[in-house]
N, C-alpha and C positions, 0 to 999 in steps of 0.2 A: 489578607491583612497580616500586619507584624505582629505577633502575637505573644504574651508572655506563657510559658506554658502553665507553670504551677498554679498562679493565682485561676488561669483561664479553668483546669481542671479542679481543682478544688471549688470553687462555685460551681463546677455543672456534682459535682456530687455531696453538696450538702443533702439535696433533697432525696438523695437514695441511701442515705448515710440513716434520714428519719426514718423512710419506707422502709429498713432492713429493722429497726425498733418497733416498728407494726409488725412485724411480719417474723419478728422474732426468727429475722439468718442473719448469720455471721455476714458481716462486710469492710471486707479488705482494700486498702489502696494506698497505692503506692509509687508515687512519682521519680524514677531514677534518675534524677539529675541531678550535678553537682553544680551549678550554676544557678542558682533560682531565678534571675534575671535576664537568663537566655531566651531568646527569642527568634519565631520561626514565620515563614510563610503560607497561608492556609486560610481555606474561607471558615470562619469563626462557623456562623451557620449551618454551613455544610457539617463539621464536625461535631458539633451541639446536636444534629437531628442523628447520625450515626452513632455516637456515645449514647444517645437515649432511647433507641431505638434497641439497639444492643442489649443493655443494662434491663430496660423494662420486660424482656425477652428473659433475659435469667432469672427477676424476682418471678415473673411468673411461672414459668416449671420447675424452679427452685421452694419443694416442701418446707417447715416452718425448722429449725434447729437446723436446716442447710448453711452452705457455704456460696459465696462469692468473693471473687478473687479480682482486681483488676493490678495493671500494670503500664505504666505509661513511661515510655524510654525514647532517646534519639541513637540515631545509626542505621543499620542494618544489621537483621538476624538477630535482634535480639532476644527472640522467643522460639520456642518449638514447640509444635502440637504434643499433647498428651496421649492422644488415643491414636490407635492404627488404622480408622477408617478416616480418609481424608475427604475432600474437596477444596481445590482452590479458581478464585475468579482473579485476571489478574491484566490487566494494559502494560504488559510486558516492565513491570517496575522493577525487576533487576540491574535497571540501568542506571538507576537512582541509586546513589549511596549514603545519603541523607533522610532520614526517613522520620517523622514524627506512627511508633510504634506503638500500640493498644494491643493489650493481651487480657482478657475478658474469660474468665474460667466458672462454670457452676456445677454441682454436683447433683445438679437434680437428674428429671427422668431419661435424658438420654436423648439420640434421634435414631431411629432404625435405619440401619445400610442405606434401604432399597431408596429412602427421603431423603441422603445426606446432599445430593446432587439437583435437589428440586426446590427442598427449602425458600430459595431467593424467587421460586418464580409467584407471580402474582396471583395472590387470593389460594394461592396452597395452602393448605394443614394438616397437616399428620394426623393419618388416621386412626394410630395405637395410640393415643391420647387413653390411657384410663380415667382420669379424674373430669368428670363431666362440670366443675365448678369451671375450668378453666376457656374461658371464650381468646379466640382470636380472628382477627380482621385478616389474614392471609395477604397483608400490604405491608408492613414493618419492614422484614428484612428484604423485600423485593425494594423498597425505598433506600434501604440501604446500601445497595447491590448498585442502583443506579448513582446512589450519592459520592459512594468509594471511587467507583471506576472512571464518574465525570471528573474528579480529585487527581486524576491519571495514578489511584492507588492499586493495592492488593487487596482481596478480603478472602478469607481462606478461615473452612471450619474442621473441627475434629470430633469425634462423638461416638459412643458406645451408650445404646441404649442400658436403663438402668445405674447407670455410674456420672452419666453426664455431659456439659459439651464444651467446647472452648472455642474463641473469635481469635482470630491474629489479623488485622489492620494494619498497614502500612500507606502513608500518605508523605508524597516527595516534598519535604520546607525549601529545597534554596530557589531563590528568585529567579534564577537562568534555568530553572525546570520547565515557567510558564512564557504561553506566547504575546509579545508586548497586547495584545489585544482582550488577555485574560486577566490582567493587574489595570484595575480603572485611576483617573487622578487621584482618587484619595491612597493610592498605595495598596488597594485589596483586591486578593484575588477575587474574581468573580466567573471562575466557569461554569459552561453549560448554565443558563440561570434557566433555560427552559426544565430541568429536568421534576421539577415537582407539579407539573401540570396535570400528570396522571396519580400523583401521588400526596392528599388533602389531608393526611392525617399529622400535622408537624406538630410539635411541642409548643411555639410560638401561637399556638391558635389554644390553649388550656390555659389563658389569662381571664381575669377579671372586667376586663372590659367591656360594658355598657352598648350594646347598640342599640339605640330608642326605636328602630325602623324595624327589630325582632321583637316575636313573642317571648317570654318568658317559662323554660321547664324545666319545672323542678325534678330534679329525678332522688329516688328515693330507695336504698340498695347498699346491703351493709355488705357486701363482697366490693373492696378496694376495685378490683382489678373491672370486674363487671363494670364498676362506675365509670373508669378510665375509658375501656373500650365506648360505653353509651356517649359520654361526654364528648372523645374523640369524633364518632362519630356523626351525630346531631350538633355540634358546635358551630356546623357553618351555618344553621336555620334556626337556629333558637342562640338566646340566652340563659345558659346554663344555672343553676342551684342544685346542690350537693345537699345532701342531709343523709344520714346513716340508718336512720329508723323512724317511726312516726314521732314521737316527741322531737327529735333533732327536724323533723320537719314542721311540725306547730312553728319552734320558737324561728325557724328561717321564714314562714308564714309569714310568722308578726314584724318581723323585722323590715320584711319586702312588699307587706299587706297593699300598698298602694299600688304594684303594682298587676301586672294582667299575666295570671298565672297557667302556663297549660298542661295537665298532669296526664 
């Protein structure tokens, strides 16, 4: 789709703009363009589930008085990694000199060497995790990995355990990048739509929405992130409810009393 950039990325991060006010980190961002009304090509979607993806990824190994940093540019090169252990995944986009750029930086705990080249594969996690508060699905950044590379992007990371890690993203905007077959009538790209067949945990699926043919479960868990993961993923079998402690659960009781609760 044609997309505007700023307003496009300023709505995907009001809601980590609150999340960083919970969670009491620093959150940075920063859109370098000088055009506010420029516009690129790029499946909206595709990009919504890789920025969140990303982003949720930092608040979680990012400790509370941390840092996040983001950055959103067009061109090429316009970021370089911070730390000297690299990996990059990449469909040869060198070629591409138009690039809608994401630089994604945190300071939390870091990825050890031996992980920096496994990260993306499916259902990994790192095993020097000290902090046992923090849960992960080992599906994130493997969706991501899929999402970038269908985009015929880059995704490339940098990281020294203890100090922290950074994303560099590159996705090709001009039209003659895709094949008449990946831009549908409405003007939007659309590639690879098989790719989240293996991959169920999308942000578009943590709405409000009502299915009368689900049970109802309430989950009940004052760790933000804990909830995220549960929510994420029990959302395709239930209808979800959120409540932080027992009383925040009474008064979501009373509120939903009618209907058929599974705890």
């Amino acid at each position: 789709m044609r997309s505007r950039y700023i307003h496009f990325f300023d709505s995907l991060s009001l809601d980590f703009k609150n999340l960083a006010d919970v969670k009491q980190i620093g959150f940075n961002f920063d859109i370098m363009l000088v055009d506010r009304d420029e516009m690129g090509w790029f499946d909206e979607e595709y990009i919504t589930e890789i920025y969140f993806n990303l982003l949720s990824n930092a608040f979680k190994y990012t400790p509370a008085h941390g840092m996040i940093n983001v950055k959103v540019a067009l061109g090429k090169d316009n970021f370089t990694h911070i730390f000297n252990e690299k990996y990059t995944l990449t469909t040869k986009n060198e070629k591409y000199d138009h690039n809608l750029e994401i630089f994604i930086e945190d300071n939390g705990m870091g990825i050890p060497k031996k992980s920096l080249a496994k990260i993306f594969h499916r259902f990994y996690q790192v095993e020097e995790s000290n902090d046992s508060n923090i849960i992960s699905s080992g599906i994130g950044l493997a969706l991501v990995k899929k999402l970038v590379l269908s985009h015929k992007g880059t995704l490339s990371v940098s990281s020294e355990k203890g100090k922290g890690t950074d994303y560099i993203i590159k996705i090709p905007l001009r039209k003659e990048y895709y094949l008449e077959n990946e831009i549908n009538d409405k003007n939007r790209v659309i590639v690879n739509q098989d790719v989240h067949e293996d991959y169920k945990l999308l942000p578009k699926e943590l709405n409000t929405h009502i299915d009368e043919l689900k049970p109802v479960l309430l989950i009940v868990e004052d760790n933000l992130e804990v909830r995220l993961f549960l929510r994420q993923t029990l959302c395709k079998s239930y209808n979800i409810v959120e409540a932080v402690d027992g009383f925040d659960a009474l008064e979501k009781n009373q509120v939903t009393q009618a209907r058929r609760y599974t705890i």
